[in-house]
N, CA, C and O atoms as CSV, one atom per row, in Angstrom:
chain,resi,resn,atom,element,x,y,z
A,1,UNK,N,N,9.538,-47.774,166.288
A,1,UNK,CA,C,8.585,-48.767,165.845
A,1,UNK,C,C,9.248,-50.131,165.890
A,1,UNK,O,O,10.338,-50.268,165.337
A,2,UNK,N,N,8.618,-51.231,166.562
A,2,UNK,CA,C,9.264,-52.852,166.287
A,2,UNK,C,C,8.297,-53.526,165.762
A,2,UNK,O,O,7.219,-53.591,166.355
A,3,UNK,N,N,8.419,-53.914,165.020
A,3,UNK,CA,C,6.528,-54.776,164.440
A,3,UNK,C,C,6.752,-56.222,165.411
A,3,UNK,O,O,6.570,-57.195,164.680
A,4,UNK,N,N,7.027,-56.564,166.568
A,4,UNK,CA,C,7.690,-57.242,167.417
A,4,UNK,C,C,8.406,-58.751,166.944
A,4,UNK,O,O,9.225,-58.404,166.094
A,5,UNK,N,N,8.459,-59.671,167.030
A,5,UNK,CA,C,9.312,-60.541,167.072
A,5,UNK,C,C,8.431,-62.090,166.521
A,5,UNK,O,O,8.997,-63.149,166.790
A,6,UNK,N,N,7.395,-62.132,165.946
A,6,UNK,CA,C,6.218,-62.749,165.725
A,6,UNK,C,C,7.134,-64.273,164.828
A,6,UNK,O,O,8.208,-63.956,164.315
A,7,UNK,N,N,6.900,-65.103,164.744
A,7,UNK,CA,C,7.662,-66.558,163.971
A,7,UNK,C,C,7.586,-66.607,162.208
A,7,UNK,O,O,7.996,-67.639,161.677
A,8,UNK,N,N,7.085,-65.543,161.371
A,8,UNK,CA,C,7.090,-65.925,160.391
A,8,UNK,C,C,8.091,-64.631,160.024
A,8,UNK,O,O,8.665,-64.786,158.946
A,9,UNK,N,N,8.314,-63.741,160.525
A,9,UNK,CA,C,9.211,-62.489,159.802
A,9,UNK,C,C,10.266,-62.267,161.233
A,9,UNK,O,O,10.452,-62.855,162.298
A,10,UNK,N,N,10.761,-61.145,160.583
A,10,UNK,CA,C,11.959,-60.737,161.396
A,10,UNK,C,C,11.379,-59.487,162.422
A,10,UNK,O,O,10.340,-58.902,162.116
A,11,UNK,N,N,12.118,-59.140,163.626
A,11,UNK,CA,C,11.728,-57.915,164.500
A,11,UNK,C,C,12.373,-56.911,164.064
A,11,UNK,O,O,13.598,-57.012,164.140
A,12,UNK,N,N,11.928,-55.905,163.599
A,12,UNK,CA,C,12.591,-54.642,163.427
A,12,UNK,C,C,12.734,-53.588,164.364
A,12,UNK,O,O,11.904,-52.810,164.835
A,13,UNK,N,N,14.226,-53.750,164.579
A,13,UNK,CA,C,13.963,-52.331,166.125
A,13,UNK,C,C,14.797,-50.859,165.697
A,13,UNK,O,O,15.812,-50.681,165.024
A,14,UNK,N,N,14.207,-50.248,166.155
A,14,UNK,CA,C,14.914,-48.633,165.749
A,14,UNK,C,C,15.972,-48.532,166.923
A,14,UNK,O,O,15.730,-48.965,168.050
A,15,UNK,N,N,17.516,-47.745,166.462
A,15,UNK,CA,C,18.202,-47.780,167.236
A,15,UNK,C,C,18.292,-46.237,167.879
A,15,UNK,O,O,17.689,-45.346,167.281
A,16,UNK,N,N,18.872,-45.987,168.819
A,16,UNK,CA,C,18.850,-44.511,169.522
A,16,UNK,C,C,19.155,-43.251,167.962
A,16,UNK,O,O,18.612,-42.173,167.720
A,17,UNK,N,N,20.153,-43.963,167.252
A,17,UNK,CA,C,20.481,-43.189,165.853
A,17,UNK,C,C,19.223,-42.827,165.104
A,17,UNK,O,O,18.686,-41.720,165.073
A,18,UNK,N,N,18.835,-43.950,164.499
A,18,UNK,CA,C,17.607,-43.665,163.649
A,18,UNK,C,C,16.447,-43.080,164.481
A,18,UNK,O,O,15.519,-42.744,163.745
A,19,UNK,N,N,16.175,-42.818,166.015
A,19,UNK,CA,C,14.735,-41.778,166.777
A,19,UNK,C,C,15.481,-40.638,166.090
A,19,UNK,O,O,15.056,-40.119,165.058
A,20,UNK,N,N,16.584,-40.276,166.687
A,20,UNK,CA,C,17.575,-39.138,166.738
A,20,UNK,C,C,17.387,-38.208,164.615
A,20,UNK,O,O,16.954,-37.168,164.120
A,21,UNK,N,N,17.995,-39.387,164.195
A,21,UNK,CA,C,18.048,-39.303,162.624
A,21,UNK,C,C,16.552,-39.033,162.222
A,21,UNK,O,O,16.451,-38.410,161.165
A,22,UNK,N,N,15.127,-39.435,162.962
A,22,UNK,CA,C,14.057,-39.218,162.006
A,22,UNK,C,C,13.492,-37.843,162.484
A,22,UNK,O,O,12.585,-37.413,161.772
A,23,UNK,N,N,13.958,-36.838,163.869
A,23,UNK,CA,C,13.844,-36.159,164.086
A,23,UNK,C,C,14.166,-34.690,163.352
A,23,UNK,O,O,13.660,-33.598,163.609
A,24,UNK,N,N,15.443,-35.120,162.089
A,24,UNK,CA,C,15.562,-33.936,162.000
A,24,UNK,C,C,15.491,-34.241,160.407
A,24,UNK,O,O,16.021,-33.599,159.500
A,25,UNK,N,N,14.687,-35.399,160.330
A,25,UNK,CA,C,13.826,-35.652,158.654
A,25,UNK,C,C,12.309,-35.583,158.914
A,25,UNK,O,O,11.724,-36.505,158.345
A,26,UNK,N,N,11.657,-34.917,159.476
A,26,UNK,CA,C,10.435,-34.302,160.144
A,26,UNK,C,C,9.656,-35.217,161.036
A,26,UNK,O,O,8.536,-35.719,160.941
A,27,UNK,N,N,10.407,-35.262,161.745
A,27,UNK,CA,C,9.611,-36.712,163.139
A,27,UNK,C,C,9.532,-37.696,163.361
A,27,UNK,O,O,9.531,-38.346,162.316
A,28,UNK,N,N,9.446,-38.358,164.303
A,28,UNK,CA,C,8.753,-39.935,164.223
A,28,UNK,C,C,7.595,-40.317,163.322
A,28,UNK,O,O,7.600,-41.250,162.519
A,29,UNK,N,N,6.718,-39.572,163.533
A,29,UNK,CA,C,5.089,-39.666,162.891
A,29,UNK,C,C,5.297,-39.717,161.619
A,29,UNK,O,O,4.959,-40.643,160.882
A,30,UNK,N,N,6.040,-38.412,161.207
A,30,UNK,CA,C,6.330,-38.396,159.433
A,30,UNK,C,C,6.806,-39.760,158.671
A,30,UNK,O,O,6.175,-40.487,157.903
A,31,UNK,N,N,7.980,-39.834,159.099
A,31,UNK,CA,C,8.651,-40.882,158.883
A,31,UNK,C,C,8.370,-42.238,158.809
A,31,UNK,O,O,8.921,-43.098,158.122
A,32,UNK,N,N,7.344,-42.342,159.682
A,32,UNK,CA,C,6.653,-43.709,159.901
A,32,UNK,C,C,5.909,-44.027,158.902
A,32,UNK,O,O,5.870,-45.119,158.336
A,33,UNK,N,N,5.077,-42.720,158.577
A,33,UNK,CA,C,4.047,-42.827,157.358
A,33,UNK,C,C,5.026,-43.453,155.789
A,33,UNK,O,O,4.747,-44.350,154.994
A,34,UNK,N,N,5.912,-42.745,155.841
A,34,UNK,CA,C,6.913,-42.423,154.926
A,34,UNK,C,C,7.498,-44.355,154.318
A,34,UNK,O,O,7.384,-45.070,153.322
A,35,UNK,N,N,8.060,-44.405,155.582
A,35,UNK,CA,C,8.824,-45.934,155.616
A,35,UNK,C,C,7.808,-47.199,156.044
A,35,UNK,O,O,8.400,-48.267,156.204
A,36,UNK,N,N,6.218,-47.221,156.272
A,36,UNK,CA,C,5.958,-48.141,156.716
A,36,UNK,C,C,5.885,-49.245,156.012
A,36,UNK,O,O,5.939,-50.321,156.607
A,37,UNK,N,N,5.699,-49.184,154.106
A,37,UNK,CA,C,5.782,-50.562,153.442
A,37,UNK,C,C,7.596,-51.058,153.629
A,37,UNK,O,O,7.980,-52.227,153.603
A,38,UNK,N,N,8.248,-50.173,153.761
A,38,UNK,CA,C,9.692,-50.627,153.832
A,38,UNK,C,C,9.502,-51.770,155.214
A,38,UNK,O,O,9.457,-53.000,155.213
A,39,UNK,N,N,9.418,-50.779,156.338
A,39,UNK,CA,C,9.364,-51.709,157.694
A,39,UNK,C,C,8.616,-52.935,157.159
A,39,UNK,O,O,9.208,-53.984,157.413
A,40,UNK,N,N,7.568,-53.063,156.544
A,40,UNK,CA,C,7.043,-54.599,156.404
A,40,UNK,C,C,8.361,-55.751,155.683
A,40,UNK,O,O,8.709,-56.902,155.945
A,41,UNK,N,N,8.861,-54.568,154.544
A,41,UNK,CA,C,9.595,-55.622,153.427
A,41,UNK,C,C,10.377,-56.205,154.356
A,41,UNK,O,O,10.535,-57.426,154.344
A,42,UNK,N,N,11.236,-55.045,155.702
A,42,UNK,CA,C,12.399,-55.699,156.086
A,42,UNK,C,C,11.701,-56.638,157.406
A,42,UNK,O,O,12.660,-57.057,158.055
A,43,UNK,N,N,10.931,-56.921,157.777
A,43,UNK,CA,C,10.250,-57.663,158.806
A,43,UNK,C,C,10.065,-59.009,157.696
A,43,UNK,O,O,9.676,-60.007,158.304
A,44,UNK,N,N,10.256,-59.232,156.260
A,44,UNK,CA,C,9.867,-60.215,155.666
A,44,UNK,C,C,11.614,-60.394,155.008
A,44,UNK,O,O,12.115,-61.495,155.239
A,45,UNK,N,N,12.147,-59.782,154.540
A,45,UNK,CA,C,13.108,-60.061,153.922
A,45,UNK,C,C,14.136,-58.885,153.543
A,45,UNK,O,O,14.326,-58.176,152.554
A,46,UNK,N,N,14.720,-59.032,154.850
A,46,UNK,CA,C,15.952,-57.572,155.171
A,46,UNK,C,C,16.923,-57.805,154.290
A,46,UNK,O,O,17.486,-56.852,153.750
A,47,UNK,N,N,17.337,-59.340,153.954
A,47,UNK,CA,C,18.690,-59.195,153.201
A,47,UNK,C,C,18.268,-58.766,151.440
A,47,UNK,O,O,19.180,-58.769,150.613
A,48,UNK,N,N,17.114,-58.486,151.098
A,48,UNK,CA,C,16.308,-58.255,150.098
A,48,UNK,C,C,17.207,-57.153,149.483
A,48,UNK,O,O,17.293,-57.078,148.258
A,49,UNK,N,N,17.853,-56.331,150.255
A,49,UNK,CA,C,17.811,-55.049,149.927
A,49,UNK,C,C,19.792,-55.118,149.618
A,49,UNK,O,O,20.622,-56.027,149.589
A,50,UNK,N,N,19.835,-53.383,149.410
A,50,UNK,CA,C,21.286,-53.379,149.132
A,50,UNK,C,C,22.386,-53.748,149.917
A,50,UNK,O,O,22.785,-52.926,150.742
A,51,UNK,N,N,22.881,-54.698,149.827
A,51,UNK,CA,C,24.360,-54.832,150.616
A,51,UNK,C,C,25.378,-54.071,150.369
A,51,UNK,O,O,25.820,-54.166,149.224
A,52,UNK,N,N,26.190,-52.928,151.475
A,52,UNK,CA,C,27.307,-52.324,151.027
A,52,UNK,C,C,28.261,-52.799,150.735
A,52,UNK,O,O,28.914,-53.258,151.673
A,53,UNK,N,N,28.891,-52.958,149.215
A,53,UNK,CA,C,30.221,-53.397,149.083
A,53,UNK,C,C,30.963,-52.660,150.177
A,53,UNK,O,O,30.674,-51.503,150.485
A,54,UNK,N,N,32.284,-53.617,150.973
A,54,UNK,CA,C,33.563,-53.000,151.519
A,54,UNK,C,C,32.923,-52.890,153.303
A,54,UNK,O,O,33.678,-52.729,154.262
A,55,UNK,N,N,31.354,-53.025,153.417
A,55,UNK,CA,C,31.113,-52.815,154.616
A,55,UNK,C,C,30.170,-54.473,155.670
A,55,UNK,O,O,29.089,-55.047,155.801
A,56,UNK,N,N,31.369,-54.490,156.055
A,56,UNK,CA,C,29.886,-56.612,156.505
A,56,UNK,C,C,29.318,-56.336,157.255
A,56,UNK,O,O,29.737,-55.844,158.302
A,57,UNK,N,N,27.634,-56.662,156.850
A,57,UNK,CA,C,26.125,-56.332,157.270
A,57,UNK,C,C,25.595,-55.175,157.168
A,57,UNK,O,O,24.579,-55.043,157.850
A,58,UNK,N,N,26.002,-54.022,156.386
A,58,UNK,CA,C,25.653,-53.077,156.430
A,58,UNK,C,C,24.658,-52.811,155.520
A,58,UNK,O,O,25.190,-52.850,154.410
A,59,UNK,N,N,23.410,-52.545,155.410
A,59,UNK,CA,C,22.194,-52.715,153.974
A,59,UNK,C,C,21.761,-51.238,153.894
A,59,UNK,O,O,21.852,-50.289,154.673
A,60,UNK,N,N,21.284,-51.394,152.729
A,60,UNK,CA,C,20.812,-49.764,152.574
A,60,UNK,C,C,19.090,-50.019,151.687
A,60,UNK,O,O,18.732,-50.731,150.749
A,61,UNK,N,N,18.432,-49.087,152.527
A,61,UNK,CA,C,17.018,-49.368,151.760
A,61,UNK,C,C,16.603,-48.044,151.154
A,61,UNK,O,O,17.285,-47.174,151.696
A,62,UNK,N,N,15.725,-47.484,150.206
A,62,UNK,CA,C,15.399,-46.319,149.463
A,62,UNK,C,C,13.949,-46.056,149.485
A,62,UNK,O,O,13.388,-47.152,149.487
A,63,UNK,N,N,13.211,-45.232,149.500
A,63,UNK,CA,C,12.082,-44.937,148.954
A,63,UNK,C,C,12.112,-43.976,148.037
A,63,UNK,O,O,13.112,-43.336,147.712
A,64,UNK,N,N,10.967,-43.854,147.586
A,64,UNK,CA,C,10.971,-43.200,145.739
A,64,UNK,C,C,10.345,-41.988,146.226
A,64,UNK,O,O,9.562,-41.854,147.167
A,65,UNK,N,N,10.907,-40.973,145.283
A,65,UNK,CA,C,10.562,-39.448,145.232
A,65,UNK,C,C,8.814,-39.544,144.912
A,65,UNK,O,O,8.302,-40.282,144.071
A,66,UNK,N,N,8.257,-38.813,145.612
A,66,UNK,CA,C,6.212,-38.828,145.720
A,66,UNK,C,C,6.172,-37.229,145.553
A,66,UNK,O,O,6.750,-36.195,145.888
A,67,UNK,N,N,4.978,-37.791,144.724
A,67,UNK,CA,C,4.190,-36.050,144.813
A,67,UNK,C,C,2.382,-36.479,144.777
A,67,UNK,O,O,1.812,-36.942,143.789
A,68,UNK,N,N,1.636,-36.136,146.308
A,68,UNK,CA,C,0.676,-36.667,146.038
A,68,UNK,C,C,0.164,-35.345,146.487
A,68,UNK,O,O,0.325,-34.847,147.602
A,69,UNK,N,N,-0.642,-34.708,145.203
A,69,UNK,CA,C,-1.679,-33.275,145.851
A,69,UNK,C,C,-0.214,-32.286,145.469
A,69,UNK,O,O,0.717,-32.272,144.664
A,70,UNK,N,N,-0.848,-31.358,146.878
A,70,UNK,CA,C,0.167,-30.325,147.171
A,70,UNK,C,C,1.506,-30.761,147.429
A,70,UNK,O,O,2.511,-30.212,146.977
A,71,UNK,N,N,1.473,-32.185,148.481
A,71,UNK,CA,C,3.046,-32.821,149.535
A,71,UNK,C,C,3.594,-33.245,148.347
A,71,UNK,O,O,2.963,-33.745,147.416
A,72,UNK,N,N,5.058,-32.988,148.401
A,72,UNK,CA,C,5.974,-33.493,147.603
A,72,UNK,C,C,7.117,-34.207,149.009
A,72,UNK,O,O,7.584,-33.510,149.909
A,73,UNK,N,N,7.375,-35.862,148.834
A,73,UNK,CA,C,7.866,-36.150,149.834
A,73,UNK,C,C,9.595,-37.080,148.768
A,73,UNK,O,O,9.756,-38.097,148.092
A,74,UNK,N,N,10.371,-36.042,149.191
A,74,UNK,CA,C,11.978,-36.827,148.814
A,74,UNK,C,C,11.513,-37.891,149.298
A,74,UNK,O,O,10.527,-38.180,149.976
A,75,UNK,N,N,13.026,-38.858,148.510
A,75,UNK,CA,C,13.163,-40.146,148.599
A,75,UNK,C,C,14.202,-40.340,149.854
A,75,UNK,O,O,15.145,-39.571,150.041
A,76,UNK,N,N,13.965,-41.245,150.523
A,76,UNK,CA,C,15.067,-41.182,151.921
A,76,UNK,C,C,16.286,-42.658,151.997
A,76,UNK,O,O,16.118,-43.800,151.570
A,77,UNK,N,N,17.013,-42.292,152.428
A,77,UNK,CA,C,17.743,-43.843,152.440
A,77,UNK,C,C,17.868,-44.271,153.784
A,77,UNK,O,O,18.353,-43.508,154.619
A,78,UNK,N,N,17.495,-45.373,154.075
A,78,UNK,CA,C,17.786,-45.883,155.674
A,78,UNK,C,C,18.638,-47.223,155.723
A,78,UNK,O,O,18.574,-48.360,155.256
A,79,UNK,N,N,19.385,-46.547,156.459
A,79,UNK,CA,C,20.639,-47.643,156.795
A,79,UNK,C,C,20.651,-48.579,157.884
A,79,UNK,O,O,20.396,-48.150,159.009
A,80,UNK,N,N,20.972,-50.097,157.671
A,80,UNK,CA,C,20.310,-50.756,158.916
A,80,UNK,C,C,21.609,-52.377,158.400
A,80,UNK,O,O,22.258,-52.906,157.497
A,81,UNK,N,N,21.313,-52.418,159.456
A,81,UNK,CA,C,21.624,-54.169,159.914
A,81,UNK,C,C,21.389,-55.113,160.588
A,81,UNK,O,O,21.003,-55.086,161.756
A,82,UNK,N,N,21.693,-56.491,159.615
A,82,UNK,CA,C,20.834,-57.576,160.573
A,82,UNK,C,C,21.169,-58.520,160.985
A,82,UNK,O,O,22.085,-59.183,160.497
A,83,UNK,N,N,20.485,-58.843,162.038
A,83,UNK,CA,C,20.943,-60.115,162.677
A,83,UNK,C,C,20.371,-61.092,162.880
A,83,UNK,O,O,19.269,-61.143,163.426
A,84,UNK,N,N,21.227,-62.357,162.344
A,84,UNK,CA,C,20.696,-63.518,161.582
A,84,UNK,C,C,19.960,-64.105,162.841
A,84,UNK,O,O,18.766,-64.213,163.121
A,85,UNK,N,N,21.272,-64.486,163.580
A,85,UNK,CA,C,20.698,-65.105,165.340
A,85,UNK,C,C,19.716,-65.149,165.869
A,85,UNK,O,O,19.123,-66.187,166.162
A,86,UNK,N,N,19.235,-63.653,166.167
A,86,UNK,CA,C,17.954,-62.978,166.402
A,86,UNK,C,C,16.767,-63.088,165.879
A,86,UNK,O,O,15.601,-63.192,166.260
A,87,UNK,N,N,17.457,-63.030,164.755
A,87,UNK,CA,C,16.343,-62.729,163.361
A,87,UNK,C,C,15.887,-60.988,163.710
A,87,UNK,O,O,14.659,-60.907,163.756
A,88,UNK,N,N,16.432,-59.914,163.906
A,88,UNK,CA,C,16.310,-58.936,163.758
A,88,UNK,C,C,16.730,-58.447,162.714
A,88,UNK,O,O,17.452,-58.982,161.873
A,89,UNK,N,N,16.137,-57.033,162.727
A,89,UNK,CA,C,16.954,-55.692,161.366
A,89,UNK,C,C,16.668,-54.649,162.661
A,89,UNK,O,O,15.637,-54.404,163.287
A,90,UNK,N,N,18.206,-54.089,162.792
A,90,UNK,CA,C,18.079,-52.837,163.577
A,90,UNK,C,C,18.677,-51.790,162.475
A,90,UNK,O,O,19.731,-51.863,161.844
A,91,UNK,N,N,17.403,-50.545,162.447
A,91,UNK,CA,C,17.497,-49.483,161.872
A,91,UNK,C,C,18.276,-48.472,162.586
A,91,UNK,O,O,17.853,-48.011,163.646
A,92,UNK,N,N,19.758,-47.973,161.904
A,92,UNK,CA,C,20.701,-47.694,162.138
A,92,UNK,C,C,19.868,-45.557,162.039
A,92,UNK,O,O,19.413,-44.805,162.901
A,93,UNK,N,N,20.070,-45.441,160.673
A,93,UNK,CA,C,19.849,-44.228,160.600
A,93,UNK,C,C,19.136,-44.067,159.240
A,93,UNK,O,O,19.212,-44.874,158.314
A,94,UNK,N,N,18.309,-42.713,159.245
A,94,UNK,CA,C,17.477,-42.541,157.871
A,94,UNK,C,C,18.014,-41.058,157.682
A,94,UNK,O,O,18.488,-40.425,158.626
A,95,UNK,N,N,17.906,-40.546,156.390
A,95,UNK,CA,C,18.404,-39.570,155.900
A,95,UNK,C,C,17.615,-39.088,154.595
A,95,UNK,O,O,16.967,-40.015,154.112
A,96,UNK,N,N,17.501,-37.915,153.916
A,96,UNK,CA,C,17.182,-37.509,152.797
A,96,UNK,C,C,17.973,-37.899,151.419
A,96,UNK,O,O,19.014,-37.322,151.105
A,97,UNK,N,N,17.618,-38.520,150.943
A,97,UNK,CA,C,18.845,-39.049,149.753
A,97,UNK,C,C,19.167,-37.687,148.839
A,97,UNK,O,O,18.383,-36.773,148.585
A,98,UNK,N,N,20.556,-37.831,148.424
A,98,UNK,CA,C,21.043,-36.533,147.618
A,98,UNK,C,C,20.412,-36.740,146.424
A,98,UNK,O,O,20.126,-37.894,146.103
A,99,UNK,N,N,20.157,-35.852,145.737
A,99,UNK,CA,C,19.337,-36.001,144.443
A,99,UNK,C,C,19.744,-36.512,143.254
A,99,UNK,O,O,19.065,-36.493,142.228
A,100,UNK,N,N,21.347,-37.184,143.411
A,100,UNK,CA,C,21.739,-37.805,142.410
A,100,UNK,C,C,21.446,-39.223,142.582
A,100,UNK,O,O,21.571,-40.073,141.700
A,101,UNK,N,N,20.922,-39.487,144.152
A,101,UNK,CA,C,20.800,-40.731,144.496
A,101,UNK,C,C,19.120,-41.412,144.840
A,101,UNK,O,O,18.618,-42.496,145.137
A,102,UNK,N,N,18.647,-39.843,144.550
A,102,UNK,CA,C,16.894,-40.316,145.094
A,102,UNK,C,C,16.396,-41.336,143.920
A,102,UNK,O,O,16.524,-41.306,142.696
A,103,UNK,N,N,15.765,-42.264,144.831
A,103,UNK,CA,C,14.483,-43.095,143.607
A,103,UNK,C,C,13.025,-42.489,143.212
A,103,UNK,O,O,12.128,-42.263,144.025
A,104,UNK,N,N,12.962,-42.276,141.849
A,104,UNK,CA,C,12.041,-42.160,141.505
A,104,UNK,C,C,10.914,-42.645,140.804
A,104,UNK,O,O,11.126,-42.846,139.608
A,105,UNK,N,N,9.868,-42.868,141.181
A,105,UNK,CA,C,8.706,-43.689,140.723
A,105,UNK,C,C,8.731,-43.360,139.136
A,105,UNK,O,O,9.255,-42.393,138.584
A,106,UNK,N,N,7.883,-44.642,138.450
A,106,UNK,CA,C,7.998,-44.140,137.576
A,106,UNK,C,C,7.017,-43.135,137.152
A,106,UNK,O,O,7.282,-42.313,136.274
A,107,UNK,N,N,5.737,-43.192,137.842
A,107,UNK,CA,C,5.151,-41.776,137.863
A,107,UNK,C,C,5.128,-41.351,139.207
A,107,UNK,O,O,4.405,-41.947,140.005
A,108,UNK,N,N,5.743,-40.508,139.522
A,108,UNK,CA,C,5.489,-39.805,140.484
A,108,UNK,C,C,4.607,-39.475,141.501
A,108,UNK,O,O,4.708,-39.437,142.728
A,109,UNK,N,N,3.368,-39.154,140.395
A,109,UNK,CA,C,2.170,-38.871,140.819
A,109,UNK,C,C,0.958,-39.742,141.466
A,109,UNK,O,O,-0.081,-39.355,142.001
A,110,UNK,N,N,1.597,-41.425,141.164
A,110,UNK,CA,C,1.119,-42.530,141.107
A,110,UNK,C,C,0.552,-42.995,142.715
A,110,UNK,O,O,1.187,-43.977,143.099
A,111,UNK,N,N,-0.176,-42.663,143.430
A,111,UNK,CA,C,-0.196,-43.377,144.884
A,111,UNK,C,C,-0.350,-44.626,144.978
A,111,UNK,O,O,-0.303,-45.129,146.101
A,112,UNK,N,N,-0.544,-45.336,143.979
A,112,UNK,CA,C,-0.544,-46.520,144.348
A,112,UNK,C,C,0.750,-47.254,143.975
A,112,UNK,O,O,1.042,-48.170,144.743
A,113,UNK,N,N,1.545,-47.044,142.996
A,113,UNK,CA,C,2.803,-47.461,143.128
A,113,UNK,C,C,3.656,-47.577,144.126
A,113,UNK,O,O,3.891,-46.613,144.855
A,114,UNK,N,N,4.388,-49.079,144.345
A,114,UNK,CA,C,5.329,-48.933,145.605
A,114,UNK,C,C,5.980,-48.188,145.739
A,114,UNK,O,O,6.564,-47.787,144.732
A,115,UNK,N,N,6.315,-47.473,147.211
A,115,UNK,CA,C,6.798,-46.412,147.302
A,115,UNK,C,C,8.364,-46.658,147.609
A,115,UNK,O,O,9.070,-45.722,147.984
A,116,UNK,N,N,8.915,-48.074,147.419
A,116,UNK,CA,C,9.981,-48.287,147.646
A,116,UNK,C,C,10.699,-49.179,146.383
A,116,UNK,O,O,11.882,-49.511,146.456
């Protein structure tokens, strides 16, 4: 996904890692659904998010543990970096967060709460 390169936000491009990485966190399609208010935040404001101490440019973004209905969807962390020059955020890799590290809404059950 790139929400392309438009003058008021940043381009977000997925790198060969993160196709690869969302494949074996249940697809492109899934994932997309999953991360799409994230992709907006970081198309508006990538440095918004966590900076790794000890690592330069390296950010980390989260979404919150969901239970909507039957689907119960973990919280995932996607790792990315950006570039000022460009004005890009290239999404490095996404993953299932360990459960000491997942975010959780404060209701769970909530669909309308941000999911990030």
């Amino acid at each position: 996904m790139s929400t392309g390169g438009n003058n008021e936000g940043w381009e977000v491009v997925e790198e060969e890692t993160y196709a690869l990485s969302a494949q074996y966190c249940g697809g492109a399609e899934y994932v997309d659904s999953i991360t799409e208010q994230v992709d907006y935040s970081l198309s508006r404001n990538p440095k918004g998010f966590l900076n790794i101490p000890g690592y330069q440019n390296l950010y980390l973004a989260k979404t919150k543990f969901r239970i909507v209905g039957p689907e119960v969807t973990p919280s995932f962390r996607i790792w990315f970096r950006v570039d000022t020059k460009r004005r890009q955020v290239h999404k490095l890799y996404i993953e299932v967060a360990p459960p000491e590290e997942m975010g959780f809404a404060d209701d769970p059950f909530d669909r309308d709460e941000k999911p990030f």
